[in-house]
Chimera marker file (.cmm) of the C-alpha trace (Angstrom):
<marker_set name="trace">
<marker id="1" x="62.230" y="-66.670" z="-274.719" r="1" g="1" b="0" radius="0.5"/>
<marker id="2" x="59.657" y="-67.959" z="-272.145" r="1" g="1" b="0" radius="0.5"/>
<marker id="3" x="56.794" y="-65.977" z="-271.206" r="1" g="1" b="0" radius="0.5"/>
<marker id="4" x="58.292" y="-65.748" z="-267.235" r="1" g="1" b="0" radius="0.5"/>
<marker id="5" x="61.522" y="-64.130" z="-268.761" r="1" g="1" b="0" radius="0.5"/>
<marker id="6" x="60.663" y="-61.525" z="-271.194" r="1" g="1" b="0" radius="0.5"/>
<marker id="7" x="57.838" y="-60.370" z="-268.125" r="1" g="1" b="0" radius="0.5"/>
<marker id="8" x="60.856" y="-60.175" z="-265.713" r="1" g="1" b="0" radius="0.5"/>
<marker id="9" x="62.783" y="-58.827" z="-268.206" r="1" g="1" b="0" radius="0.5"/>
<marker id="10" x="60.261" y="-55.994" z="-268.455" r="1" g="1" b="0" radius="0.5"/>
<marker id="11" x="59.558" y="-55.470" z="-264.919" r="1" g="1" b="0" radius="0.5"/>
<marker id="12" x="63.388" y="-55.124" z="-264.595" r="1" g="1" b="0" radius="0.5"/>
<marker id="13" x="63.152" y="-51.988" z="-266.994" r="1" g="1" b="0" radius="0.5"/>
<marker id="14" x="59.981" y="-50.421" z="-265.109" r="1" g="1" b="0" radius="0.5"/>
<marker id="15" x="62.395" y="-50.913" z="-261.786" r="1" g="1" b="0" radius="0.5"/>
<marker id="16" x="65.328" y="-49.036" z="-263.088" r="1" g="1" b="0" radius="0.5"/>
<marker id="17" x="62.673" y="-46.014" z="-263.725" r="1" g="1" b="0" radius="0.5"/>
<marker id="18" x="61.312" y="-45.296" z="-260.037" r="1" g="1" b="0" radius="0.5"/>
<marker id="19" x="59.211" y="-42.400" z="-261.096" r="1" g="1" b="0" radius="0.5"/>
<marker id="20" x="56.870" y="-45.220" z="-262.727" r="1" g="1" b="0" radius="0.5"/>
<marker id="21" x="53.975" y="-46.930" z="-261.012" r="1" g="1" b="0" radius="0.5"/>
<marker id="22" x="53.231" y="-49.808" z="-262.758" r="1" g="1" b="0" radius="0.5"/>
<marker id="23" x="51.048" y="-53.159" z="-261.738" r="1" g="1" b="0" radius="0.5"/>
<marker id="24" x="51.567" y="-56.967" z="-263.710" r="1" g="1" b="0" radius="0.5"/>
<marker id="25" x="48.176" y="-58.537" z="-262.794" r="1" g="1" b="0" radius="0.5"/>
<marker id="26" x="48.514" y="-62.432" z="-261.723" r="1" g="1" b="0" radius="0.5"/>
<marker id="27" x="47.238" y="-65.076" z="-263.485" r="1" g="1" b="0" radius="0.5"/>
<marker id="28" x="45.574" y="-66.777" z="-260.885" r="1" g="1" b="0" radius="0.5"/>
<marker id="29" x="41.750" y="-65.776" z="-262.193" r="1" g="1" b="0" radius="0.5"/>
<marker id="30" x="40.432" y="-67.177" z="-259.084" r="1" g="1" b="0" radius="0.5"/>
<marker id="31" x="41.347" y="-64.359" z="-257.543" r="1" g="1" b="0" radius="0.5"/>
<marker id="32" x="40.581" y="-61.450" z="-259.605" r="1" g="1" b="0" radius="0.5"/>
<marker id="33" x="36.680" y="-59.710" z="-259.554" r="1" g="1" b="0" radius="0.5"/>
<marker id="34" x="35.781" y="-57.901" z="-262.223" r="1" g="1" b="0" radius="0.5"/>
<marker id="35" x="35.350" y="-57.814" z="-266.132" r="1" g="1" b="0" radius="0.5"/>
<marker id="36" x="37.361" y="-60.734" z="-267.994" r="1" g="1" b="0" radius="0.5"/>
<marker id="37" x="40.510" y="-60.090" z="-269.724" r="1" g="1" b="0" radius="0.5"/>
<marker id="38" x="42.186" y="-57.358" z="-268.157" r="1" g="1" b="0" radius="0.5"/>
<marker id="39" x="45.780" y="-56.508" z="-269.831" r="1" g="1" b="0" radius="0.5"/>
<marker id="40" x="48.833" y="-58.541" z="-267.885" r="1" g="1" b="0" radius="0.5"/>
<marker id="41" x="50.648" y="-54.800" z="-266.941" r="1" g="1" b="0" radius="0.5"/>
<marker id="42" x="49.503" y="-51.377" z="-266.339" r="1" g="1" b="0" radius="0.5"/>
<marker id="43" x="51.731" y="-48.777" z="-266.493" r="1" g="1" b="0" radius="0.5"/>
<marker id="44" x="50.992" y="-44.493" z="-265.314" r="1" g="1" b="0" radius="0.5"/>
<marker id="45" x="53.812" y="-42.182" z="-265.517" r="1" g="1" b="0" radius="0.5"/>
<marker id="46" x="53.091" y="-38.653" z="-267.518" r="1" g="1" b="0" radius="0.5"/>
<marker id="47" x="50.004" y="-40.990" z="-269.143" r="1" g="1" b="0" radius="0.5"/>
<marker id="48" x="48.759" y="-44.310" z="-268.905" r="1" g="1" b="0" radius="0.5"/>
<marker id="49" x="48.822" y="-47.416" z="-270.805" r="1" g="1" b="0" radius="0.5"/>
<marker id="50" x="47.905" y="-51.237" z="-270.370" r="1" g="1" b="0" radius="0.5"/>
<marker id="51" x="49.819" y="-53.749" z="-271.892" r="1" g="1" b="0" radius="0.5"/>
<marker id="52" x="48.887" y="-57.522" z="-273.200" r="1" g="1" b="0" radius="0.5"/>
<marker id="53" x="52.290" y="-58.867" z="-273.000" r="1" g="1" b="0" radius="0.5"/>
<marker id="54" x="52.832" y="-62.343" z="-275.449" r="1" g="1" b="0" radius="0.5"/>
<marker id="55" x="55.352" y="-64.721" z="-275.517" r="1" g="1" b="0" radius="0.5"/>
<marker id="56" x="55.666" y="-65.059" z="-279.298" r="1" g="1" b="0" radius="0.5"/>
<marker id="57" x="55.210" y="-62.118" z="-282.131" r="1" g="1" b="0" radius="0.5"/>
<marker id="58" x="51.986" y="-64.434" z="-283.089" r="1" g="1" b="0" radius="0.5"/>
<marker id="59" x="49.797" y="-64.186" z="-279.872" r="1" g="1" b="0" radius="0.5"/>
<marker id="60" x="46.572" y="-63.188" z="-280.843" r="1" g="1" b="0" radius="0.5"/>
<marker id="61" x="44.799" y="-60.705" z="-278.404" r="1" g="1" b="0" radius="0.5"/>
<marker id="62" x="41.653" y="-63.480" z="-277.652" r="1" g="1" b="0" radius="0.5"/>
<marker id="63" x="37.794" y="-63.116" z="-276.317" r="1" g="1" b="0" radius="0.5"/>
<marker id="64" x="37.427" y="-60.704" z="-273.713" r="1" g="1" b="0" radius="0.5"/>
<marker id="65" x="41.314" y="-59.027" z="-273.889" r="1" g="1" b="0" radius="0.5"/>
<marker id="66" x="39.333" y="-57.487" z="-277.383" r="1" g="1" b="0" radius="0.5"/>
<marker id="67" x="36.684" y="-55.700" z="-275.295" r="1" g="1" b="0" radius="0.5"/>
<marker id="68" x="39.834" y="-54.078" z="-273.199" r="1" g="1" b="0" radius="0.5"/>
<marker id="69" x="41.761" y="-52.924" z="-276.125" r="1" g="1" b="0" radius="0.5"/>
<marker id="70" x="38.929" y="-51.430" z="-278.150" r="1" g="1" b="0" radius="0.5"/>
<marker id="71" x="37.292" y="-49.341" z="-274.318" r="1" g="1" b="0" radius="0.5"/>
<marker id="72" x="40.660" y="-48.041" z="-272.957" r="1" g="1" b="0" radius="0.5"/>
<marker id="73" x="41.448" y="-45.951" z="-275.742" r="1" g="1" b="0" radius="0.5"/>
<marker id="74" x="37.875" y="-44.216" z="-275.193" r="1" g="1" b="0" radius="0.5"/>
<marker id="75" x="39.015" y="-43.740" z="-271.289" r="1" g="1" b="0" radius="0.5"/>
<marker id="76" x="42.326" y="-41.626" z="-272.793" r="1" g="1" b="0" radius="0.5"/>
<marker id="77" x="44.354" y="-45.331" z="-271.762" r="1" g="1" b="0" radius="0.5"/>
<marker id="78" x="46.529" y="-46.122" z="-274.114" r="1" g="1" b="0" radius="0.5"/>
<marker id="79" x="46.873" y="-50.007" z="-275.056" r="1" g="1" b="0" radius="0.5"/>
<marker id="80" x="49.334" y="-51.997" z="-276.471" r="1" g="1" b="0" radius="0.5"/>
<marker id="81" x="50.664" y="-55.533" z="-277.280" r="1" g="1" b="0" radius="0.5"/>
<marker id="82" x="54.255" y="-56.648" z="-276.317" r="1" g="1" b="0" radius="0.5"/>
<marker id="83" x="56.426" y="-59.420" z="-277.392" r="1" g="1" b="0" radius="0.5"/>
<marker id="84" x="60.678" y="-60.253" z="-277.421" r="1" g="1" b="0" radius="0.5"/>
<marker id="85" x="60.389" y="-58.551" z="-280.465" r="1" g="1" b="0" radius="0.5"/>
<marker id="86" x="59.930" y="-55.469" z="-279.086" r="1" g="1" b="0" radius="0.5"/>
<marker id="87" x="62.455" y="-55.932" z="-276.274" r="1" g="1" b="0" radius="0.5"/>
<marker id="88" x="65.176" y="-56.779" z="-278.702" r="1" g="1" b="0" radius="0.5"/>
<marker id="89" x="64.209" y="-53.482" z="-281.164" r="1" g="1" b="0" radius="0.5"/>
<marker id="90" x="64.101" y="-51.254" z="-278.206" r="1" g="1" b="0" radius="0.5"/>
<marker id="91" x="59.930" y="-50.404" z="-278.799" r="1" g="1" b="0" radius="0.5"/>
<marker id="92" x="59.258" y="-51.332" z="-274.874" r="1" g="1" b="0" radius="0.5"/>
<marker id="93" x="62.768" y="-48.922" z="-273.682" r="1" g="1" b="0" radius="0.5"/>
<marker id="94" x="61.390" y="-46.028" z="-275.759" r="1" g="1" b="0" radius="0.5"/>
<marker id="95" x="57.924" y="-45.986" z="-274.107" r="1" g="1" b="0" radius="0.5"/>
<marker id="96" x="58.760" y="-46.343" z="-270.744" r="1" g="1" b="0" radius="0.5"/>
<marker id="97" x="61.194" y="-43.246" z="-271.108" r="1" g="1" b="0" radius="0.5"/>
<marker id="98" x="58.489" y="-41.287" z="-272.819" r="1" g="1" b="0" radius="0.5"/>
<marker id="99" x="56.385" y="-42.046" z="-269.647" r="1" g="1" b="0" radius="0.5"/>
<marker id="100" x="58.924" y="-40.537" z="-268.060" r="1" g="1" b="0" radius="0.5"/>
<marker id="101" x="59.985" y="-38.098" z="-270.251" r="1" g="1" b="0" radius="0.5"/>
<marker id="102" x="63.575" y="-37.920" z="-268.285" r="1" g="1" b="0" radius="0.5"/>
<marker id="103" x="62.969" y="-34.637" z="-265.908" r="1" g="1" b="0" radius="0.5"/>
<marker id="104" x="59.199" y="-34.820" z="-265.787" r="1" g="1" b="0" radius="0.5"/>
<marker id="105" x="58.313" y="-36.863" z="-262.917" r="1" g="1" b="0" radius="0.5"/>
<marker id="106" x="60.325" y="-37.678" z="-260.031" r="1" g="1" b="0" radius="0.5"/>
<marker id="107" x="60.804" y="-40.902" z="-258.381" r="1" g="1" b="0" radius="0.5"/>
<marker id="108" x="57.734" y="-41.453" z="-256.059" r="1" g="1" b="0" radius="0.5"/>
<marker id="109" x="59.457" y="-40.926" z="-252.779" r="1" g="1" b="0" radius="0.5"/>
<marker id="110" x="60.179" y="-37.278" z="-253.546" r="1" g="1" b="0" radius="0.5"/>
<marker id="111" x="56.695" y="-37.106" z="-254.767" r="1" g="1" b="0" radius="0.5"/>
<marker id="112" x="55.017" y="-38.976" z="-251.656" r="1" g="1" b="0" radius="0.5"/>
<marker id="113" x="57.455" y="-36.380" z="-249.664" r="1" g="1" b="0" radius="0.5"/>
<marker id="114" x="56.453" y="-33.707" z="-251.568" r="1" g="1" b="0" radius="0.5"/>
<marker id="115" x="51.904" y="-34.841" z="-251.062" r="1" g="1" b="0" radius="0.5"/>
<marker id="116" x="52.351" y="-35.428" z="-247.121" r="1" g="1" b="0" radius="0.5"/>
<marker id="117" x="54.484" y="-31.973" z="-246.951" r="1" g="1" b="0" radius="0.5"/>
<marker id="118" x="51.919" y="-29.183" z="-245.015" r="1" g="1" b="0" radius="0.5"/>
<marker id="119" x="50.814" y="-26.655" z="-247.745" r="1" g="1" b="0" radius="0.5"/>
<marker id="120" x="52.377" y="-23.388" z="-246.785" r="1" g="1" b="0" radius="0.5"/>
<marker id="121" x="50.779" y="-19.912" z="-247.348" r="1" g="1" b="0" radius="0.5"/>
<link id1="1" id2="2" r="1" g="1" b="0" radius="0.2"/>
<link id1="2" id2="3" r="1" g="1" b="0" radius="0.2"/>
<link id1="3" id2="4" r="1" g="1" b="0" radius="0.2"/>
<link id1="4" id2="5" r="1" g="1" b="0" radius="0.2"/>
<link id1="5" id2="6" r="1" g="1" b="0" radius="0.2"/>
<link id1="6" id2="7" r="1" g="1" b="0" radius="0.2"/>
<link id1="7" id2="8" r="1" g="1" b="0" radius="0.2"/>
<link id1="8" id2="9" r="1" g="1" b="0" radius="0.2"/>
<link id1="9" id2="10" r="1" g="1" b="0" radius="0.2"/>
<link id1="10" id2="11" r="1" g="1" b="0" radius="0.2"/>
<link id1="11" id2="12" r="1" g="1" b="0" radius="0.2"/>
<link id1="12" id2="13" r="1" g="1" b="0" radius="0.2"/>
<link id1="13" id2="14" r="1" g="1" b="0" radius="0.2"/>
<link id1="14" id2="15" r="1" g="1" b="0" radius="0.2"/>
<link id1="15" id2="16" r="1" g="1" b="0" radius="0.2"/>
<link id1="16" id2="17" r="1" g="1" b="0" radius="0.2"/>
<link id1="17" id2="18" r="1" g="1" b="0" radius="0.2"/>
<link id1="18" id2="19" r="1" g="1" b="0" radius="0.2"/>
<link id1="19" id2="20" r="1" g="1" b="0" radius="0.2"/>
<link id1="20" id2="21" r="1" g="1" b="0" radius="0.2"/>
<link id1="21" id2="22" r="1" g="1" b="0" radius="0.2"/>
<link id1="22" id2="23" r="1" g="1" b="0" radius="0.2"/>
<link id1="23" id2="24" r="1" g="1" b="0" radius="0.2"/>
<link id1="24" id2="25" r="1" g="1" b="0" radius="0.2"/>
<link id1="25" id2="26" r="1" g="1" b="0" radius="0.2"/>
<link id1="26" id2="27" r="1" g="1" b="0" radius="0.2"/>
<link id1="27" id2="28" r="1" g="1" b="0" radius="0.2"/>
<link id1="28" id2="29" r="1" g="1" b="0" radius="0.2"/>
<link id1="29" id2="30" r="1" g="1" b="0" radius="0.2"/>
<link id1="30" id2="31" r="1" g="1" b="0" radius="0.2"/>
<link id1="31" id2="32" r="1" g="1" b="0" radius="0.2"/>
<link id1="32" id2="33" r="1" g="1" b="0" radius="0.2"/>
<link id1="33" id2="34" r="1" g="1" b="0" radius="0.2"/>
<link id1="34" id2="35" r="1" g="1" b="0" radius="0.2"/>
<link id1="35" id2="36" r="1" g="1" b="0" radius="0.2"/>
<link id1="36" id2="37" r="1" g="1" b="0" radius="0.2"/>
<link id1="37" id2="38" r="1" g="1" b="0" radius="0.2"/>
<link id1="38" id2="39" r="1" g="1" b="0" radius="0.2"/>
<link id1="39" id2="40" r="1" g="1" b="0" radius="0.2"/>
<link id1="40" id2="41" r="1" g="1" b="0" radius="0.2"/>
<link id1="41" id2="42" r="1" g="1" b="0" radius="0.2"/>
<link id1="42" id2="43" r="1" g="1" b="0" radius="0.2"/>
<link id1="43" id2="44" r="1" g="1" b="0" radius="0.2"/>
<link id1="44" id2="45" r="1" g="1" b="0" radius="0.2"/>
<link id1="45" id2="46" r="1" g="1" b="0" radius="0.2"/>
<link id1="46" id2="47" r="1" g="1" b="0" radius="0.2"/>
<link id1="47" id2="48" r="1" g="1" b="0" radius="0.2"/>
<link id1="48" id2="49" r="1" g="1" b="0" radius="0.2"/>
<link id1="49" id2="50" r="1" g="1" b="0" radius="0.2"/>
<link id1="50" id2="51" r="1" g="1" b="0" radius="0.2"/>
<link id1="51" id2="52" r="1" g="1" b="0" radius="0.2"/>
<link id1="52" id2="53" r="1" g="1" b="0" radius="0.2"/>
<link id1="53" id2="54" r="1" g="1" b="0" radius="0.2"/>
<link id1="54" id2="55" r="1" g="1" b="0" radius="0.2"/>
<link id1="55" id2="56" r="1" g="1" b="0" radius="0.2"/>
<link id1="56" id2="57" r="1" g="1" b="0" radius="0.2"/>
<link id1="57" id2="58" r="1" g="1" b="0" radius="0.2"/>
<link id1="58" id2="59" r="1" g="1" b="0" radius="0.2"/>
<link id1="59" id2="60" r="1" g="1" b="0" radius="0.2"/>
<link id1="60" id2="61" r="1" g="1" b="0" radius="0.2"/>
<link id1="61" id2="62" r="1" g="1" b="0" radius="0.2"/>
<link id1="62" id2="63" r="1" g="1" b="0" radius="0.2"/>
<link id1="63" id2="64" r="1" g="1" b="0" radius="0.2"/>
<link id1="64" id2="65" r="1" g="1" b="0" radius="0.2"/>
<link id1="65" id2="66" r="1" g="1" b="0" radius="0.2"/>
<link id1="66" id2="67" r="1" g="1" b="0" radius="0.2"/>
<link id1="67" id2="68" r="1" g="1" b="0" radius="0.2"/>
<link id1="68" id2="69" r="1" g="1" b="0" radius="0.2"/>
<link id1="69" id2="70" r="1" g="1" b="0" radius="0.2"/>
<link id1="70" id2="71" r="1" g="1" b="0" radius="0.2"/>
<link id1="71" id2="72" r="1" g="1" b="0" radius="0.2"/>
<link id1="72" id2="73" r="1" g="1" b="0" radius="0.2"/>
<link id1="73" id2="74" r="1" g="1" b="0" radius="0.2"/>
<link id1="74" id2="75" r="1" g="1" b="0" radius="0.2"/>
<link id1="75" id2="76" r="1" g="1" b="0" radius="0.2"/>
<link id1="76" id2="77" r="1" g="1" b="0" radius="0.2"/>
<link id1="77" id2="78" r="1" g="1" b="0" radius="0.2"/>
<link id1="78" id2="79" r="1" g="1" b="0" radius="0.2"/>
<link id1="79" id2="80" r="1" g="1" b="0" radius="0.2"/>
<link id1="80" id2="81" r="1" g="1" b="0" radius="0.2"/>
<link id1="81" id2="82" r="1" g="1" b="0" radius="0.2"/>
<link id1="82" id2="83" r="1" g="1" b="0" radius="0.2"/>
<link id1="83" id2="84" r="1" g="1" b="0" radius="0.2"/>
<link id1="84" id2="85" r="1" g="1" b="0" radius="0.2"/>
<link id1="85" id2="86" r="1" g="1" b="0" radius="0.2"/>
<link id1="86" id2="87" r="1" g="1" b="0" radius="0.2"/>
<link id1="87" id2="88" r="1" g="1" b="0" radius="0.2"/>
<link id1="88" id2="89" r="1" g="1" b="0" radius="0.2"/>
<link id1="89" id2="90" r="1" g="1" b="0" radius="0.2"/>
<link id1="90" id2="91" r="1" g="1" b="0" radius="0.2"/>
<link id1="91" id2="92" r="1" g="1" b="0" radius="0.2"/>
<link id1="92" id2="93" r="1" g="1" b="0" radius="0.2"/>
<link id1="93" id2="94" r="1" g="1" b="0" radius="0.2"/>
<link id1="94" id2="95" r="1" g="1" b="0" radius="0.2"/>
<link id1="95" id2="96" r="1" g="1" b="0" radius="0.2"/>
<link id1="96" id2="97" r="1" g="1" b="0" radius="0.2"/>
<link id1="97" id2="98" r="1" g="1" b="0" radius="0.2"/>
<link id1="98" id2="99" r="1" g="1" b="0" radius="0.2"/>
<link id1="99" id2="100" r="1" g="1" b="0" radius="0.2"/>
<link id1="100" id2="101" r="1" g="1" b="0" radius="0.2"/>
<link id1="101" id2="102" r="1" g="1" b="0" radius="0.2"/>
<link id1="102" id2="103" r="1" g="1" b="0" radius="0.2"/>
<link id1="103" id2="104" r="1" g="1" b="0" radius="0.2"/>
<link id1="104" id2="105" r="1" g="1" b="0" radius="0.2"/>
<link id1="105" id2="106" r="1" g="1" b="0" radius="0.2"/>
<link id1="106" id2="107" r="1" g="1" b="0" radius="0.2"/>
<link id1="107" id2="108" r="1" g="1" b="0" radius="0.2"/>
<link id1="108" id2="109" r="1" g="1" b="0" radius="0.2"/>
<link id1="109" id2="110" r="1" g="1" b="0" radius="0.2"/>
<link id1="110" id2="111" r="1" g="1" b="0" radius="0.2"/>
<link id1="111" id2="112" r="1" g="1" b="0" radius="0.2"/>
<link id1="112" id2="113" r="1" g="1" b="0" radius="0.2"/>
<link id1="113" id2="114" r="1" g="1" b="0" radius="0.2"/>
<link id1="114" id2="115" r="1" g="1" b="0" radius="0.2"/>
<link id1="115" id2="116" r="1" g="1" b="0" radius="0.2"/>
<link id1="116" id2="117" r="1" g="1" b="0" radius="0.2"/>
<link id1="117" id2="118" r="1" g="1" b="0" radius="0.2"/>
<link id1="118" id2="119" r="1" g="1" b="0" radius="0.2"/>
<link id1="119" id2="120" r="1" g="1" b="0" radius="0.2"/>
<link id1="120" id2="121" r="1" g="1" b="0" radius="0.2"/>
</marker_set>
């Protein structure tokens, strides 16, 4: 599977569960400011986690992606590696409904509704 695919394939999954907010960072490095090697997706539902996604079960986590996945632990982020393999043995499914541990959060209109509501005494 190409590397465009399984990423849309992903980002199909973190659609269907609108309680998530989740970012895929571009690839265009021109454009990003900041400390090399960020992870390609960041995901925060009940927790957060950042995600190197890979095209093949063999992609090695390279130069300054190591610095990322050995700090955001420390910061309470959890960090992981993704590739087909875990799409086809369900791994990626089972996160993203423990981020949203079905009940837990609600999709982010009701809770943007819910912030911009006037407290009441």
């Amino acid at each position: 599977m190409q590397e465009a695919k399984f990423q849309q394939e992903v980002e199909q999954m973190l659609k269907a569960r609108p309680a998530l907010l989740w970012h895929h960072c571009a690839r265009r490095a021109q454009y990003c400011r900041g400390s090399r090697g960020l992870p390609d997706l960041l995901i925060v539902g009940n927790r957060m986690i950042a995600v190197e996604l890979k095209q093949w079960a063999t992609g090695a986590v390279r130069g300054h992606q190591i610095d990322w996945k050995y700090r955001l632990p420390l910061a309470g982020v959890s960090w992981e590696v993704w590739d087909e393999r875990h799409l086809r043995n369900g791994h990626i499914e089972r996160v993203l409904d423990g981020l949203v541990e079905m009940g837990q959060l609600e999709p982010l209109d009701a809770f943007r509704a819910a912030m911009a509501a006037p407290e009441r005494d």
